[in-house]
C-alpha positions as CSV (number, residue, x, y, z in Angstrom):
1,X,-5.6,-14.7,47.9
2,X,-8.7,-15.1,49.5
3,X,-10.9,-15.6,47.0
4,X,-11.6,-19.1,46.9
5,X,-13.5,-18.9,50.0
6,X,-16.1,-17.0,48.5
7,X,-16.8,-19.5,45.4
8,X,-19.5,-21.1,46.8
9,X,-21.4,-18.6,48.3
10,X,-24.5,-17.4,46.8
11,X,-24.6,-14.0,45.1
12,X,-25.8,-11.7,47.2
13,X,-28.8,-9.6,45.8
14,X,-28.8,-5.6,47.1
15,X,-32.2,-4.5,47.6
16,X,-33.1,-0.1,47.3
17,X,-35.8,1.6,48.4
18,X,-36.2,4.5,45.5
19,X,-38.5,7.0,46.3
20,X,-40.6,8.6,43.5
21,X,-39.6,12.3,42.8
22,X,-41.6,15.3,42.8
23,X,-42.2,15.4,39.2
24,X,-43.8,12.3,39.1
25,X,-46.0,12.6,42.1
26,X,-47.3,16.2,40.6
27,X,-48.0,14.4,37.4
28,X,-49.8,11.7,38.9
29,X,-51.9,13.5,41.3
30,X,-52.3,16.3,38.3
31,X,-53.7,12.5,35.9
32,X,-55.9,12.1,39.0
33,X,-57.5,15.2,39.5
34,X,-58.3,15.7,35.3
35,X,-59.4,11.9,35.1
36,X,-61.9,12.1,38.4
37,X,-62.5,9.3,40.9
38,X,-64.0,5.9,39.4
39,X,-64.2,6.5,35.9
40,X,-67.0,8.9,36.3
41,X,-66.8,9.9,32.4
42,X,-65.9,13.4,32.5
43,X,-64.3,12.9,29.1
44,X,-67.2,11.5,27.0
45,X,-69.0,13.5,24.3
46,X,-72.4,13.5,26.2
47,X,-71.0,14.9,29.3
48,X,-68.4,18.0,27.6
49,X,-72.0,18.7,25.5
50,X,-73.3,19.4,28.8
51,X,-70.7,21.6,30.3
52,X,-70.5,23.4,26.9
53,X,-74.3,24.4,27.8
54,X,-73.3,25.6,31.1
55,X,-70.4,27.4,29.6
56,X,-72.5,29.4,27.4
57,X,-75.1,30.0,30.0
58,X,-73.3,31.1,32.4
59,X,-70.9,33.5,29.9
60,X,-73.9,35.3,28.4
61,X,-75.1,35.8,32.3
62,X,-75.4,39.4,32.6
63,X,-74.0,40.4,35.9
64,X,-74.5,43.8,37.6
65,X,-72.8,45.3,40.6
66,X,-69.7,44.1,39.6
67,X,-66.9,44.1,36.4
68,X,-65.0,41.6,37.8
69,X,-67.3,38.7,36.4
70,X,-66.6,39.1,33.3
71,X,-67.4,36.4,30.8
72,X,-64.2,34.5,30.9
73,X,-64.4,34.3,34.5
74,X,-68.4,33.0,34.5
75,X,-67.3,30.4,31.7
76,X,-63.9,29.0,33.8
77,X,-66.6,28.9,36.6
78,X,-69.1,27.3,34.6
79,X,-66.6,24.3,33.7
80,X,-65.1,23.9,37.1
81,X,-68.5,23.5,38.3
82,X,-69.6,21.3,35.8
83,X,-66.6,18.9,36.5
84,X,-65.8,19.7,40.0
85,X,-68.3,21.0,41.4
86,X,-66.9,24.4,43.1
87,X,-64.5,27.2,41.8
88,X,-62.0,29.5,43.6
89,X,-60.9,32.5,42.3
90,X,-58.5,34.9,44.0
91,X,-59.2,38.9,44.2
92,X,-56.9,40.9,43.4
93,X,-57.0,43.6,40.5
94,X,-59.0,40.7,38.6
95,X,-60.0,37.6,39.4
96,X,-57.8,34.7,39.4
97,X,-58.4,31.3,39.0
98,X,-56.9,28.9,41.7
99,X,-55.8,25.4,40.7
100,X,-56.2,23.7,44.2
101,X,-56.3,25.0,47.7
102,X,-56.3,24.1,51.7
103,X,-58.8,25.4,53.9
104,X,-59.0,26.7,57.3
105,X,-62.5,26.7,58.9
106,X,-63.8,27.5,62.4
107,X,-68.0,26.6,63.1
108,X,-67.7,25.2,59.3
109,X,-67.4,28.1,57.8
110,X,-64.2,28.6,55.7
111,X,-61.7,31.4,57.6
112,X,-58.2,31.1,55.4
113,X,-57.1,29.3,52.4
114,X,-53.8,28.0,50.9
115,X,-54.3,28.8,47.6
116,X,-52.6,27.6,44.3
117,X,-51.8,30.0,41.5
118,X,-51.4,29.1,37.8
119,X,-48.0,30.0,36.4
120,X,-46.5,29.1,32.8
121,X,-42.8,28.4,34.8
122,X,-44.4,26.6,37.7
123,X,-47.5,27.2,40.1
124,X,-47.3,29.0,43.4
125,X,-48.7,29.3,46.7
126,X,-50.2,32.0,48.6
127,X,-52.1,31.9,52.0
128,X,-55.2,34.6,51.9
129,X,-57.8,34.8,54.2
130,X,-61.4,33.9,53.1
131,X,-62.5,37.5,52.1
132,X,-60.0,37.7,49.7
133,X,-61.3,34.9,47.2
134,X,-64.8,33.8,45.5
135,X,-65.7,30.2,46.3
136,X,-68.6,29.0,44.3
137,X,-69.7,25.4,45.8
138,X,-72.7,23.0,44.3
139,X,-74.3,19.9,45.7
140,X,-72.5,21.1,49.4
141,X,-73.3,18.4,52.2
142,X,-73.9,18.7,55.6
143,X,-70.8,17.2,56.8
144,X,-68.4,19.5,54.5
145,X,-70.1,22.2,54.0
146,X,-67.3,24.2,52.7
147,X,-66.7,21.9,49.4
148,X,-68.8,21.1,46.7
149,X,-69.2,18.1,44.8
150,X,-69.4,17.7,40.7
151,X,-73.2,16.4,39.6
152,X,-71.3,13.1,38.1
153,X,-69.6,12.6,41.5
154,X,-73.5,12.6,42.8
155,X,-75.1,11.0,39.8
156,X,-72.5,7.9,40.2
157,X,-72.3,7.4,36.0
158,X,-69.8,5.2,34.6
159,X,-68.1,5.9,31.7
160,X,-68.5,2.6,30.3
161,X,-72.8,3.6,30.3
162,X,-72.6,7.1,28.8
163,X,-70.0,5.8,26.0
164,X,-73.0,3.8,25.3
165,X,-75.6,5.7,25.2
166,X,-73.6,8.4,22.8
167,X,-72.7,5.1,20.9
168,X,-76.8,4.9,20.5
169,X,-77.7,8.1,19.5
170,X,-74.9,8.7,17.2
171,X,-76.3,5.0,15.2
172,X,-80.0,6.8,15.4
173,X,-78.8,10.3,14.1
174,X,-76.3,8.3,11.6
175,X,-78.7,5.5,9.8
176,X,-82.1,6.9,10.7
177,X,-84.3,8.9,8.1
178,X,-84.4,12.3,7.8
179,X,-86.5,13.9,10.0
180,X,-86.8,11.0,12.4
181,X,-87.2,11.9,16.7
182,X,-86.5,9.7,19.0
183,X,-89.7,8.9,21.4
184,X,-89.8,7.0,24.8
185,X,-92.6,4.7,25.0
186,X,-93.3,3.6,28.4
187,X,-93.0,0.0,29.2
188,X,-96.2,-2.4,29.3
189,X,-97.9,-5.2,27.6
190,X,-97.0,-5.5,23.6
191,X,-100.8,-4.8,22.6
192,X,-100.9,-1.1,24.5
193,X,-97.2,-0.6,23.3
194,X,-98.9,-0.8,20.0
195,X,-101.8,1.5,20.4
196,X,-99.4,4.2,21.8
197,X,-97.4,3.7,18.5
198,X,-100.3,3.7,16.1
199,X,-100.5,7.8,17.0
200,X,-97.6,8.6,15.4
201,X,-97.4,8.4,11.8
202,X,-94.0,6.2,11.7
203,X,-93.1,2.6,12.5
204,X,-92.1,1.8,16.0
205,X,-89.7,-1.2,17.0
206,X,-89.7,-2.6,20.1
207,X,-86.2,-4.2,21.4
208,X,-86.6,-7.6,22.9
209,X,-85.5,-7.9,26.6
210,X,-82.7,-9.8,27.2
């Protein structure tokens, strides 16, 4: 009976705070760690050639004292390296490759770890102290010594300049004779450009600079 009083008020407009679930924050931190920070290109052709070289190095690595590196194990290091820049791997009966982990130190040097195992139903958790795991680490720094950092992370190369480059050299190696090398000449006036060319026994362009 009532209701005419409420005509001429303005609808009111119910405001929720929703929270994103677990699934979506493990997805999006899982899209972070595989994409890296800043579009550092570790998915371009260039840089997977790379850690395919590191791969095979470090799989046909004979290893001796040990049967625990075997060559699956060197080439999952190899890779995590490569992109990462350190690898954790868990001793047990084999050696098991962690997906992320906390660390404990004390003077810097690592004492216990939170470790992440890989599991087809969901990963799990274990806390092992820091004999109990291999940590490789690259690149480390004086301020964290305990992590390593990935050679793009130092190198600071944008996607946008490797897809580039690949873009070049596939063009060469696509439209260029058979046979053909690429050669850097070093930069200088046009006339000693030209008597460095006149060695080799093939026509050398110059680009213009923009």
């Amino acid at each position: 009976m009532f209701g005419w009083l409420k005509r001429g008020r303005a609808p009111q407009i119910e405001t929720r705070a929703a929270q994103p679930g677990y699934t979506a924050a493990l997805m999006a931190a899982r899209e972070a760690w595989i994409s890296g920070g800043a579009g550092l290109a570790e998915l371009t052709g260039a840089v997977q050639a790379s850690v395919m070289l590191w791969e095979s190095g470090l799989s046909l690595a004979d290893v001796t004292g040990t049967d625990l590196l075997d060559r699956r194990s060197m080439a999952i290091c190899a890779r995590a390296l490569a992109l990462r820049g350190e690898c954790l791997f868990l001793i047990r009966d084999r050696l098991i490759p962690c997906t992320d982990w906390d660390i404990s130190t004390r003077y810097g040097q690592p004492r216990a770890y939170r470790v992440g195992l890989p599991e087809i139903g969901g990963g799990r958790s274990e806390t092992v102290l820091a004999p109990e795991v291999l940590h490789f680490r690259i690149g480390c720094d004086a301020v964290t010594p305990w992590a390593g950092s990935a050679p793009l992370a130092r190198a600071k190369l944008s996607a946008s300049l490797l897809d580039e480059i690949t873009t070049a050299l596939r063009d060469v190696f696509r439209d260029a004779p058979i046979g053909s090398q690429i050669i850097p000449v070093p930069e200088g006036r046009c006339c000693r450009s030209q008597c460095v060319s006149a060695v080799f026994p093939f026509r050398v362009e110059f680009m213009p600079r923009v």
